[in-house]
C-alpha positions as CSV (number, residue, x, y, z in Angstrom):
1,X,-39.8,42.6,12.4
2,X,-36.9,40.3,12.3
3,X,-37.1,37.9,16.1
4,X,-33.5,37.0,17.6
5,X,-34.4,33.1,16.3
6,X,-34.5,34.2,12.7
7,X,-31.5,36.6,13.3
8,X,-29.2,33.8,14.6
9,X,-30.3,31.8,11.6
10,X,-29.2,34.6,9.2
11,X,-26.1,35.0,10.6
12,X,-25.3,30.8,10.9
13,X,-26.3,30.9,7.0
14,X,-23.9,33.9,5.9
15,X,-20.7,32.9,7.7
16,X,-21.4,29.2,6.9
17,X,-21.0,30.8,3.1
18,X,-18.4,33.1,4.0
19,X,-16.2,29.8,5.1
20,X,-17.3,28.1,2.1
21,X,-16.0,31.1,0.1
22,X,-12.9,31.4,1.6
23,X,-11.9,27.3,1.4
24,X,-12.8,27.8,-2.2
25,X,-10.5,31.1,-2.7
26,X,-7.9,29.0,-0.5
27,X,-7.7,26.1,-2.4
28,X,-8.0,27.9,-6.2
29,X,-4.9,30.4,-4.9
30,X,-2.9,27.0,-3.9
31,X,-2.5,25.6,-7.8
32,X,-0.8,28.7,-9.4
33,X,2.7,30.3,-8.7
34,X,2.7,34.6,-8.1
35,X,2.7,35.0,-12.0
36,X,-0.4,32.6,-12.6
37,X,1.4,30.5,-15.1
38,X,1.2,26.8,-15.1
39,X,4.4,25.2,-13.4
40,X,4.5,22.1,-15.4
41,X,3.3,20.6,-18.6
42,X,4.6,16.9,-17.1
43,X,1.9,13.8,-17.6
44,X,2.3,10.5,-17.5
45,X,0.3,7.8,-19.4
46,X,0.3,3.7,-20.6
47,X,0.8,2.8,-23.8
48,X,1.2,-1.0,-25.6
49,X,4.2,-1.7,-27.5
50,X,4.1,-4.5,-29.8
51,X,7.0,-6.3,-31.3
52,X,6.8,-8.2,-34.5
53,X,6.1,-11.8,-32.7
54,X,3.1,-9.5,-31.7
55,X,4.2,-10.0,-28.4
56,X,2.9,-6.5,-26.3
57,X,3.9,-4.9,-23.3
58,X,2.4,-1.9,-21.3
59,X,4.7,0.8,-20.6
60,X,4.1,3.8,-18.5
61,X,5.4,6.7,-20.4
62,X,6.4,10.3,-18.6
63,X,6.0,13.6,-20.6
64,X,7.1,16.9,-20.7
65,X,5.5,18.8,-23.3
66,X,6.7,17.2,-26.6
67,X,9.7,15.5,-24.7
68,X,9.7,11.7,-23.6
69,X,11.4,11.5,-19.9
70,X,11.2,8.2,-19.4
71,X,9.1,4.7,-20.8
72,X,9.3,2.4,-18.2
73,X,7.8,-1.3,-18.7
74,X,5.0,-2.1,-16.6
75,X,5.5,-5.7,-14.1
76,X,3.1,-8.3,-15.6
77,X,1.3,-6.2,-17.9
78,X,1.7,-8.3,-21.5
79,X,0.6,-10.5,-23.8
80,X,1.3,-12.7,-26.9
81,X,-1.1,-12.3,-29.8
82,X,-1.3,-15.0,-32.4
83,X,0.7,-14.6,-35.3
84,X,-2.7,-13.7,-36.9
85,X,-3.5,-11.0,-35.1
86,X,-3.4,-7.5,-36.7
87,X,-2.7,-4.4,-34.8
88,X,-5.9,-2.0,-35.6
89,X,-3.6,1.6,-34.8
90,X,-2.1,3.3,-37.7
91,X,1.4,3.5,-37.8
92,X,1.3,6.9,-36.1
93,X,-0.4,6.0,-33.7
94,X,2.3,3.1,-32.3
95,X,4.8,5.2,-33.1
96,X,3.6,8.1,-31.5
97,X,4.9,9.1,-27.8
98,X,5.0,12.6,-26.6
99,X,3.2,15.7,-28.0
């Protein structure tokens, strides 16, 4: 036999999860559209651009899919290599922006 202490505790523990189950449904519903489909394929990330003085600049650069929307040069965030120093990314690599 079940006493009214242990019944109270039953019920506290089931609609304690029921809550948690709910916030989670909640907040999984709130990152898709009706359809389900991902709204946006835009990211954004830093990159250093080197000239050939080996002077290098960070730039933040905005993506949509394969397409560059904007490279914008980051306030005090550079620096001037000697004219010794050798860039260790391929040519791909510097080159490459989006996709």
């Amino acid at each position: 036999m079940v006493s009214n202490l242990d019944m109270k505790k039953i019920i506290i523990i089931i609609s304690v999860l029921l809550i948690l189950f709910g916030t989670i449904l909640f907040l999984l519903s709130r990152h898709q559209n009706i359809s389900g489909a991902v709204v946006s394929d835009r990211y954004t990330f830093t990159k250093a651009i080197c000239n050939e003085t080996n002077f290098c600049q960070d730039y933040e650069i905005t993506c949509e899919g394969n397409n560059t929307i904007s490279i914008t040069p980051m306030t005090g965030a550079f620096i001037q290599h000697s004219e010794s120093w050798k860039d260790k990314r391929t040519q791909e690599e510097k080159n490459k922006l989006c996709g």
